[in-house]
C-alpha positions as semicolon CSV with decimal commas, in nm:
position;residue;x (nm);y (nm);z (nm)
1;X;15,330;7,996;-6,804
2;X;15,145;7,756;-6,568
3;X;15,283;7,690;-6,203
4;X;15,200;7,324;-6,072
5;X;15,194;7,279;-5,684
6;X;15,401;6,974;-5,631
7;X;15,387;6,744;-5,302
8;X;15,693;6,743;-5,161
9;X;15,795;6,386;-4,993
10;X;15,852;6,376;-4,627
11;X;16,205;6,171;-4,607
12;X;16,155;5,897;-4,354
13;X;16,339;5,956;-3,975
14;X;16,620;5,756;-3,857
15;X;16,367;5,564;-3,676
16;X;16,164;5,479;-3,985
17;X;16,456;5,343;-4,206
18;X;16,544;5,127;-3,908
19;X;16,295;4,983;-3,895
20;X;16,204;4,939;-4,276
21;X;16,573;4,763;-4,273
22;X;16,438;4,521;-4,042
23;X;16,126;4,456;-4,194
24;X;16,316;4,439;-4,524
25;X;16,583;4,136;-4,377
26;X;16,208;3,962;-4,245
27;X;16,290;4,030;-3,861
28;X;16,073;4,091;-3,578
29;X;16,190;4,326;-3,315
30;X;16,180;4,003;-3,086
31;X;16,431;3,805;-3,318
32;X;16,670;4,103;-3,324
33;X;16,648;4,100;-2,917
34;X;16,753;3,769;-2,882
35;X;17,032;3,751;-3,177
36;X;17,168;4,105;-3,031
37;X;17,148;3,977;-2,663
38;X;16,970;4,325;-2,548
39;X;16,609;4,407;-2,390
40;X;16,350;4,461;-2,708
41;X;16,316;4,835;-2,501
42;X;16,622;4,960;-2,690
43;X;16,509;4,850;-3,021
44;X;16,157;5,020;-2,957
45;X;16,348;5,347;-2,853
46;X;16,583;5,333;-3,186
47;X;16,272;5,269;-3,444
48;X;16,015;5,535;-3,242
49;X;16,309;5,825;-3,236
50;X;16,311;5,838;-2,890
51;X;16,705;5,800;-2,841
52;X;16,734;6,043;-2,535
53;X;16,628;5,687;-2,367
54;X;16,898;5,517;-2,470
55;X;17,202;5,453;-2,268
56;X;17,555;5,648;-2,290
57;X;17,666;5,729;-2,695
58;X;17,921;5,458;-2,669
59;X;17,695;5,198;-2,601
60;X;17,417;5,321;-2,849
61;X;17,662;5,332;-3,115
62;X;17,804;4,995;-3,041
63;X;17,428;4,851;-3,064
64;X;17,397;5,032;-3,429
65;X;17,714;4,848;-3,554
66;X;17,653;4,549;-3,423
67;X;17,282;4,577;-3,585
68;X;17,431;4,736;-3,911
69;X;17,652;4,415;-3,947
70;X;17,287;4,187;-3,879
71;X;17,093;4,386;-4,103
72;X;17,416;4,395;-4,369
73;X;17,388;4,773;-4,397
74;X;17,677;5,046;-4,405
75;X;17,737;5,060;-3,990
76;X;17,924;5,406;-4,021
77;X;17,608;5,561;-4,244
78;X;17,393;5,410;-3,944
79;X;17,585;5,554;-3,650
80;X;17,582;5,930;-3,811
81;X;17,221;5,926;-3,873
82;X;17,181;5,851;-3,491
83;X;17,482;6,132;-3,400
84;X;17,239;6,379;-3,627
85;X;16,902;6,263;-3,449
86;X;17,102;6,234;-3,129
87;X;17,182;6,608;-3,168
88;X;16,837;6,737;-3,279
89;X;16,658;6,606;-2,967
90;X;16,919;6,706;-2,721
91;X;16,874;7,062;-2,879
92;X;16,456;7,024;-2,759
93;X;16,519;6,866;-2,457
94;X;16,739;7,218;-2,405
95;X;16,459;7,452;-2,518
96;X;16,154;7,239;-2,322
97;X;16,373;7,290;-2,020
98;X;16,499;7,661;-2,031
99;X;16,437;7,854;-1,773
100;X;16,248;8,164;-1,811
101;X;16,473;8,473;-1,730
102;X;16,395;8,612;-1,358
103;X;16,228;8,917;-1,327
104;X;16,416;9,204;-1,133
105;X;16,274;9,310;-0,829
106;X;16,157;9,647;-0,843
107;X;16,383;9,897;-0,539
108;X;16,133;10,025;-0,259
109;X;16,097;10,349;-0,343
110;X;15,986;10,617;-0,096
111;X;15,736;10,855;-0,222
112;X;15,507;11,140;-0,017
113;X;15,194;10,889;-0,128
114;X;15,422;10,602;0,041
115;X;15,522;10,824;0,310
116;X;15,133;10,948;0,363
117;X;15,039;10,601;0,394
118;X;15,325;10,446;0,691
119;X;15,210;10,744;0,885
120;X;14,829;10,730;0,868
121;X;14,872;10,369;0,929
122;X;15,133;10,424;1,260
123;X;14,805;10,652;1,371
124;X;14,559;10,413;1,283
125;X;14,788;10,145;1,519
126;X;14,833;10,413;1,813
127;X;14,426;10,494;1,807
128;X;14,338;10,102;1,814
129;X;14,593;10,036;2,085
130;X;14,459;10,313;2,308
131;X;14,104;10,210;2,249
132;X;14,221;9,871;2,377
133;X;14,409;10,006;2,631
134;X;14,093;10,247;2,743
135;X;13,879;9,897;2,747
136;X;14,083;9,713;2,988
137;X;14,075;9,963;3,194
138;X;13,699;9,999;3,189
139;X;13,659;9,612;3,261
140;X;13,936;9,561;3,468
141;X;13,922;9,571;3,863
142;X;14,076;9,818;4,039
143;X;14,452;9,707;4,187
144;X;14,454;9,645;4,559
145;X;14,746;9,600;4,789
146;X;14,731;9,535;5,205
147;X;15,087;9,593;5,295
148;X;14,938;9,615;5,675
149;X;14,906;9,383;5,805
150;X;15,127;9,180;5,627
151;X;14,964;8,839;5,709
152;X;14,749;8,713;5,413
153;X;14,514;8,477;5,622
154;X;14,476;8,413;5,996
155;X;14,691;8,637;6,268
156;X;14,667;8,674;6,650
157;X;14,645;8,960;6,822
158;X;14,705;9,143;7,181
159;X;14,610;9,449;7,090
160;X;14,268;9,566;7,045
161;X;14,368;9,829;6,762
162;X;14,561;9,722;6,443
163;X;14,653;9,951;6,141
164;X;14,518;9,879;5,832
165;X;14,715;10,014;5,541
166;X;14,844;10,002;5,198
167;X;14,719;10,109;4,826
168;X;14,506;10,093;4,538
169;X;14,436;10,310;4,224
170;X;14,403;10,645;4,254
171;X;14,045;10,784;4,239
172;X;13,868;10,449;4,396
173;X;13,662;10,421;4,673
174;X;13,814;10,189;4,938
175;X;13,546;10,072;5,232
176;X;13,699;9,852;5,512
177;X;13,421;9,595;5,688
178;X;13,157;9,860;5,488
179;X;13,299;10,221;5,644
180;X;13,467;10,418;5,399
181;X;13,822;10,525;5,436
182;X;14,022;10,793;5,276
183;X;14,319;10,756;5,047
184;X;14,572;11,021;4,930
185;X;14,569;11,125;4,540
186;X;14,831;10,852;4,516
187;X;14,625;10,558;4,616
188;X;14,742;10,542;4,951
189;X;14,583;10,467;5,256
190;X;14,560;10,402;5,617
191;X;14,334;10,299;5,877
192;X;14,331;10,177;6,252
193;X;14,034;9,970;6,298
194;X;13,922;9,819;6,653
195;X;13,913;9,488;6,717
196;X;13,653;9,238;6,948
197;X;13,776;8,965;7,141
198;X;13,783;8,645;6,981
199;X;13,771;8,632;6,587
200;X;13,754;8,910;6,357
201;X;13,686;8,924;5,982
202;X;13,801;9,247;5,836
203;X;13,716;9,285;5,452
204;X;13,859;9,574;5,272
205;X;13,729;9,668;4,937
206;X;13,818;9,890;4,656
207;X;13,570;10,011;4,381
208;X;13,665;10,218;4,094
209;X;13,362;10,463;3,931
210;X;13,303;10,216;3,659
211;X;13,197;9,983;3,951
212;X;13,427;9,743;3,885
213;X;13,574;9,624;4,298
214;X;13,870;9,412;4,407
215;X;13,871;9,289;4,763
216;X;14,092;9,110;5,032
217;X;14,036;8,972;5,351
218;X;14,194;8,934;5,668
219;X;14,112;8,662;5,982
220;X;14,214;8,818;6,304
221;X;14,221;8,633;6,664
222;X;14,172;8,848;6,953
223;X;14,262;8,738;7,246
């Protein structure tokens, strides 16, 4: 026995027969428009399939009895075929639109790799902020602080001594007018220094080994 491969005919859409009713009662698209009182959009939609763009059911299926009765076809037969294509693109509209499932995220888990890993980088962090730490102090000025006297810029005097004192870091070298003067392992110091008649400029400077100085000055009338 001999098997024949037979083309099987694609049935025409919803869309199709529409529109071969139309053609088949000699109307354009236009001419249906203006006896159905309804933007030519609508008809496009119906004849190209594309009846998601159509307004609510009820006034689709309206349209498609009111255009049975024009085209004098079976208004009821017309309306199901839309319900069935009506169905079969809401179903892909659903399936373009699905959204993919959402992936669980994964629990932090500690583990001695995870572990190893926090605490090499909380050492890392402590050896870069001492490093830091160790450069500002290299390029940083020593701190200096004149508690005595206590005025910042001009004074007047009876007296031909005055007391210098106050602090700076420990370890500096503090100089007053050029003449070094001792300070305790704190940073302390203190200092008389004489005095002329008439203005005196006292500058006392501290220097720390890196030879980085801070300085202050003080403007003291003799009389």
């Amino acid at each position: 026995m001999v098997f024949t491969a037979r083309q099987v005919e694609e049935l025409p859409s919803f869309g199709e027969k529409l529109k071969s009713a139309r053609e088949g009662a000699g109307l354009t698209k236009e001419k249906v428009a203006q006896l159905l009182n309804l933007p030519i959009k609508y008809l496009a939609y119906l004849e190209s399939g594309e009846v998601e763009k159509l307004p609510a059911d009820v006034f689709a299926k309206g349209l498609l009895r009111k255009y049975a009765k024009l085209l004098e076809v079976d208004g009821e037969e017309l309306v199901a075929e839309y319900e069935k294509e009506s169905r079969i693109a809401k179903h892909l509209r659903g399936q373009e639109h699905q959204a993919l499932p959402s992936l669980r995220s994964r629990r932090f888990v500690v583990t001695p790799r995870t572990l190893g890993y926090s605490v090499g980088a909380a050492i890392l962090f402590l050896v870069i902020g001492y490093f830091f730490y160790q450069l500002h102090f290299l390029t940083s000025p020593p701190s200096l602080n004149i508690l005595e006297p206590k005025q910042t810029d001009f004074a007047v005097e009876n007296s031909s001594v005055i007391l210098f004192g106050g602090q700076t870091e420990p370890g500096a070298k503090l100089t007053i007018n050029g003449q070094q003067s001792y300070i305790d392992k704190d940073g302390n110091f203190e200092q008389a220094v004489n005095l002329i008649r008439g203005l005196n400029i006292i500058k006392v400077e501290a220097t720390n080994r890196f030879g980085k100085s801070s300085s202050e000055t003080r403007r003291i009338m003799l009389r």
